[in-house]
C-alpha positions, 0 to 999 in steps of 0.5 A: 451474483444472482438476478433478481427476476430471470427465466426462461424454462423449455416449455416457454421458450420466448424468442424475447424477454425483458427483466430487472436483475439485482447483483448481477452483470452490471453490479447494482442493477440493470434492465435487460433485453434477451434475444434467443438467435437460435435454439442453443444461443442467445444475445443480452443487452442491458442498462444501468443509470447510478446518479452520475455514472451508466453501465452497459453489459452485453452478453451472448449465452450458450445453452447445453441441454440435458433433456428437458434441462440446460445449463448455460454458458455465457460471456460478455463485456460491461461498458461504463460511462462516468 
């Protein structure tokens, strides 16, 4: 799955983003909010409204710098409402 519109680089580094991602962690789309609690960790949560049904993904993300670079490391759990 790859978001739609996702990126925070080092340089920028924003304590707060919010961003639509398609295809991703609640399957269609979601609007999310993102938090980075400390340098390395960030915590997500997000919504997703289809007709009769929402989804509610929520996710904590490690990051492992390589110098100006990271790659990240993240789990989390999707809640659904019928």
């Amino acid at each position: 799955m790859m978001p739609l519109l996702y990126g925070i680089s080092p340089a920028q580094n924003l304590p707060n983003s919010i961003y639509a991602e398609v295809f991703g962690n609640a399957g269609g789309y979601s609007i999310n909010y993102e938090r980075i609690v400390f340098e390395n960790l960030s915590v997500r949560a997000g919504f997703m409204f289809v007709s009769d049904a929402s989804a509610f993904p929520a996710l904590a993300n490690y990051r492992i710098y390589a110098g100006e670079n990271y790659f990240s490391v993240g789990a989390g759990i999707l809640g659904w409402h019928v």
